[in-house]
C-alpha positions in Angstrom: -33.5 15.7 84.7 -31.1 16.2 81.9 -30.7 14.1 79.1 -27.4 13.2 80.6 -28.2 11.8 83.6 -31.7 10.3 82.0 -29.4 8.4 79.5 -25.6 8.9 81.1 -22.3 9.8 80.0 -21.8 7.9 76.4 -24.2 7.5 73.2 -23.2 4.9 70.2 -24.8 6.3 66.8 -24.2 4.1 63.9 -24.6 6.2 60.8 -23.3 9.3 62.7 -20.8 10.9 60.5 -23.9 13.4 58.5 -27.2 13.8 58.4 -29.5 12.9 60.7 -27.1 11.2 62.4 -24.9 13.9 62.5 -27.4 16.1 63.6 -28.3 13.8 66.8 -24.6 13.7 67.6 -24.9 17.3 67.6 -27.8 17.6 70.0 -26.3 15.1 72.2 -22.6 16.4 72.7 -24.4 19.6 73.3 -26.3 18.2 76.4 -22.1 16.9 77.1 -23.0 13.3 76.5 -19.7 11.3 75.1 -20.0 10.3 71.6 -18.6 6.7 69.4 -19.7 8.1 65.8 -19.6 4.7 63.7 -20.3 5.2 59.7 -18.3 3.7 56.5 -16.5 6.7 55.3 -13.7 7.7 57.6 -13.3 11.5 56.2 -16.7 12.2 56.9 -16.1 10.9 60.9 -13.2 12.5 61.0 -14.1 16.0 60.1 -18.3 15.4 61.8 -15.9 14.2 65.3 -13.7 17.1 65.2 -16.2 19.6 64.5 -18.1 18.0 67.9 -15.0 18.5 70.1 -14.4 21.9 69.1 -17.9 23.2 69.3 -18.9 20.8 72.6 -15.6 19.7 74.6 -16.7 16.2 74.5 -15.0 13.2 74.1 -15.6 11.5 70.3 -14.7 8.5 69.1 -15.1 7.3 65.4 -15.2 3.9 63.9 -15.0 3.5 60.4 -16.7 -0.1 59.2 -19.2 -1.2 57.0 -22.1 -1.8 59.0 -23.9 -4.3 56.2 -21.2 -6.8 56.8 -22.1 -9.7 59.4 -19.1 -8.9 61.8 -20.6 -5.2 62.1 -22.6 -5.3 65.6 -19.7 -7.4 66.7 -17.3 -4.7 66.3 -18.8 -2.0 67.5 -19.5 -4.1 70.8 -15.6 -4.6 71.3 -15.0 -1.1 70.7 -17.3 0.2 73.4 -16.5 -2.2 76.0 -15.7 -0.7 79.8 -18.1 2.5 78.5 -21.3 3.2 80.3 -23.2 3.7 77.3 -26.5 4.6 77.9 -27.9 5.9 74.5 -28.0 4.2 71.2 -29.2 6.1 67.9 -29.2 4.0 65.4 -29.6 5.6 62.2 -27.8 3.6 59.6 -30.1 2.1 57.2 -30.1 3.3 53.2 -32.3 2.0 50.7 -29.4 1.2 48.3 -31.4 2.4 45.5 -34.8 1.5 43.8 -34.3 -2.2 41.8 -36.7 -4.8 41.3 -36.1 -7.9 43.6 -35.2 -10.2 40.4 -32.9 -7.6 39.0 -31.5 -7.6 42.5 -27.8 -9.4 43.5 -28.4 -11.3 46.1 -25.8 -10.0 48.0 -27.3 -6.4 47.9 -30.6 -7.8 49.4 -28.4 -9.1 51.9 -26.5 -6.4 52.8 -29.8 -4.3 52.7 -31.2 -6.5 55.9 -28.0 -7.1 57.9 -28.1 -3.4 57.9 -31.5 -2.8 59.0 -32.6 -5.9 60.9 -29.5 -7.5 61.8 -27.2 -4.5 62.8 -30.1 -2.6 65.4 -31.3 -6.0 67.4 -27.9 -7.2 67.9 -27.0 -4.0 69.2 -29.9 -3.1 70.9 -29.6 -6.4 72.2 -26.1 -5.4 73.8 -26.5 -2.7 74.9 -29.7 -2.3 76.5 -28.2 -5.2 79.0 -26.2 -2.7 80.6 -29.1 -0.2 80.5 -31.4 -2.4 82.4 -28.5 -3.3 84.9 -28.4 0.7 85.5 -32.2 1.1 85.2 -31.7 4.1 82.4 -31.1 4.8 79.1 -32.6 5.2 75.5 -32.9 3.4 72.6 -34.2 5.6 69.2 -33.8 3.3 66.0 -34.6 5.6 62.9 -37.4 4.2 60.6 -38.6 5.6 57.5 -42.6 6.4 55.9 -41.7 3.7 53.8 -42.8 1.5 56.5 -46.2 1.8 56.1 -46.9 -0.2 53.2 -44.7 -2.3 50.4 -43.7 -0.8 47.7 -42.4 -1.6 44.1 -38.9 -1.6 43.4 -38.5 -1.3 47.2 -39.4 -4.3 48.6 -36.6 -5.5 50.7 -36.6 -1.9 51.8 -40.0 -1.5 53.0 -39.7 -4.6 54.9 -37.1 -3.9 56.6 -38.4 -0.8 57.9 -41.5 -2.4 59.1 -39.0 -4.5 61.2 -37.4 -1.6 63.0 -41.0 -0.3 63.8 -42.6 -3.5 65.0 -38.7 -4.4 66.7 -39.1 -1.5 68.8 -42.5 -1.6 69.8 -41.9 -5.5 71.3 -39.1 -3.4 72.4 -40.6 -0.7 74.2 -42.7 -3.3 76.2 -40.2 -5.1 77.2 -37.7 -2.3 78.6 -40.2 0.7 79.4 -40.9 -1.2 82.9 -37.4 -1.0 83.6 -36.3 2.8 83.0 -35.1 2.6 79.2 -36.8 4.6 76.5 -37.2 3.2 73.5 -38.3 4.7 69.7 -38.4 4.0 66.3 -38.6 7.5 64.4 -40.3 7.4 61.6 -39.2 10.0 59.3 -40.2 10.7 55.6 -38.4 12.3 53.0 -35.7 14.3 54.7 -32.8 16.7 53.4 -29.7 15.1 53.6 -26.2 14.5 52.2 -27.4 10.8 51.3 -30.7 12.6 49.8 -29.1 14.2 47.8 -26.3 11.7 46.5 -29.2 9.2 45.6 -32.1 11.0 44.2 -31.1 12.4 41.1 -34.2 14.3 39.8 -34.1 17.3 41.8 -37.5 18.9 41.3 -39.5 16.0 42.6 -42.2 18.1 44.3 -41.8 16.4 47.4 -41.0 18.7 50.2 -38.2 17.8 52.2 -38.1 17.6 56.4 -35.4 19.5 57.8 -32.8 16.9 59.8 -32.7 19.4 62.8 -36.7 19.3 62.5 -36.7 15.7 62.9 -33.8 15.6 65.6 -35.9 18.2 67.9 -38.9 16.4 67.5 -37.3 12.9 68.5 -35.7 14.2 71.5 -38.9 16.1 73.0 -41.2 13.3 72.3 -38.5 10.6 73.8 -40.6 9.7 76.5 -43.6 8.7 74.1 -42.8 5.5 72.4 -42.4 3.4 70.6 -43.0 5.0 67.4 -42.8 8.5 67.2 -44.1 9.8 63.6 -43.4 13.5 62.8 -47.1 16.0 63.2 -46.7 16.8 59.3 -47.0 13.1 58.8 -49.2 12.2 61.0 -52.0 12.3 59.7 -51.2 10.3 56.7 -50.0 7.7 58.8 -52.3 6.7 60.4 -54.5 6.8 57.4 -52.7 4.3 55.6 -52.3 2.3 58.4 -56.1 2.0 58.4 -56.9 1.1 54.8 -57.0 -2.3 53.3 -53.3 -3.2 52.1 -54.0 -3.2 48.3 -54.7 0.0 48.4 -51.8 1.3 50.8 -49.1 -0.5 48.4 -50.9 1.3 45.3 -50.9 4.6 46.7 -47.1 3.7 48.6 -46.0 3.2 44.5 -47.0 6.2 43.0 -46.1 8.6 46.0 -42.3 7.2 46.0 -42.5 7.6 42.3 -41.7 11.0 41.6 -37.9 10.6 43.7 -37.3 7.5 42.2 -38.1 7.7 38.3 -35.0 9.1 37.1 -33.0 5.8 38.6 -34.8 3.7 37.0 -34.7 5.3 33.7 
C-alpha cells in the first residue's frame, strides 16, 4: 500500500514552509499526496510551495498565520474544510529562546504552550474525526529530546514537549484500533534554518541530525508508535527515562548548555 492510499490524497503540516517541515512536505508531494503548508512567514511558503509544484505536480496550498495565537487551530480548520485530509504533520513548535521563567513575559510563556499544546490537540482533534469516519490516516506530531527531563532556562519548553509525547501516546491508543497511525517524533538537535537563526555559538560540539535523516526515519517507522525516537538517540533515551529525575534534569542542564550559553550571555 502506498502512502497515499494508507493516508489519502491531502496532508496539513503546520510549520511547513523549511526545515523539517519542509522536508516532510517534500517526501509527501513526492508519494503525490496534496499539500496545505501553514507557517508564519509568507515568503518562505511561497517559494517552499512553488518549489513542491514544480518538482512534484501536486496541488499546494499555503497559509500564512501565527500559529501561537488562540484563533490558530481555528483557522486552519476553515481553510481545509470539504478536503479529505488524511495526514497531519505537525511540526511547529520553537523554543522561543532560553530565559528563565521569572525573566519570562507572560505572554511569551503563553504563546510558547498555545503553540505546542494547544495548536496539535485541537487539530489532531479535528482532523482525526474525518480519519476515523474513513478508517485511515496518520497523525506524526514532532517532539523534541528535550522531553525527557526539565531543564533550566527551558522550562515551559520541556513541558511542553513532554505533552506532545504523552498526547500522542493516549493518542495512539485511542485511534490505532481504528486504522490511524499516530507518532510523536522525537528528534534532537537537528540542522535547520531555525537552528541556525537561534543558536548563535556555532562550534557547540553537538552534532547535528540531518532533517532528511529524521524525515526517512519517521516515515519507515510510521507504523510503530507512538513515539518514535531516532537509533543515534536511542540509547540515551531510554537511559534517562530510567534514572531518578534529579539526576535527568542535572544531566538535561548541562547537555543543553553548550547551544545555549551564548544567549544568555
Amino acid at each position: 500500500m502506498t502512502l497515499a492510499e494508507r493516508c489519502g490524497p491531502w496532508a496539513v503540516i503546520p510549520g511547513g514552509s523549511e526545515g523539517v517541515g519542509a522536508v516532510f512536505a517534500d517526501r509527501l508531494a513526492a508519494a503525490g499526496i496534496n499539500l496545505v503548508l501553514v507557517a508564519r512567514t509568507a515568503t518562505r511558503l511561497e517559494a517552499t510551495a512553488a518549489a513542491l509544484r514544480a518538482a512534484h505536480g501536486v496541488e499546494v496550498r499555503t497559509l500564512a498565520l501565527d500559529l501561537s495565537t488562540e484563533e490558530a487551530a481555528g483557522t486552519i480548520a476553515r481553510a481545509t474544510e470539504g478536503l479529505d485530509v488524511g495526514m497531519l504533520v505537525y511540526n511547529a513548535g520553537s523554543a522561543g529562546g532560553p530565559v528563565s521563567l521569572i525573566d519570562q513575559a507572560p505572554e511569551a510563556a503563553l504563546a510558547n504552550i498555545r503553540l505546542n499544546v494547544f495548536g496539535q490537540t485541537l487539530l489532531a482533534q479535528h482532523y482525526a474525526r474525518g480519519m476515523v469516519a474513513r478508517g485511515r490516516g496518520a497523525i506524526i506530531l514532532v517532539g523534541s529530546l528535550g522531553a525527557i527531563a526539565g531543564c533550566k532556562n527551558l522550562a515551559v519548553y520541556s513541558a511542553v514537549k513532554s505533552y506532545t509525547q504523552t498526547f500522542a501516546e493516549g493518542l495512539w491508543a485511542e485511534l490505532s484500533p481504528h486504522g490511524i497511525d499516530v507518532a510523536a517524533l522525537m528528534i534532537g538537535r537537528t540542522r535547520t534554518p531555525a537552528l541556525e537563526r537561534t543558536e548563535l555559538h556555532a562550534n557547540t560540539g553537538v552534532p547535528a541530525a540531518e532533517p532528511e535523516e529524521v524525515v526517512d526515519f519517521a516515515l519507515a517507522n510510521l507504523g510503530e508508535g507512538p513515539v518514535l525516537v531516532p537509533p543515534d538517540h536511542l540509547p540515551s533515551f531510554q537511559a534517562m527515562r530510567a534514572m531518578p529525575r534529579r539526576k535527568a534534569v542535572e544531566i538535561m542542564t548541562r547537555s543543553l548548555e553548550p547551544q545555549t550559553r551564548d544567549l544568555l550571555a
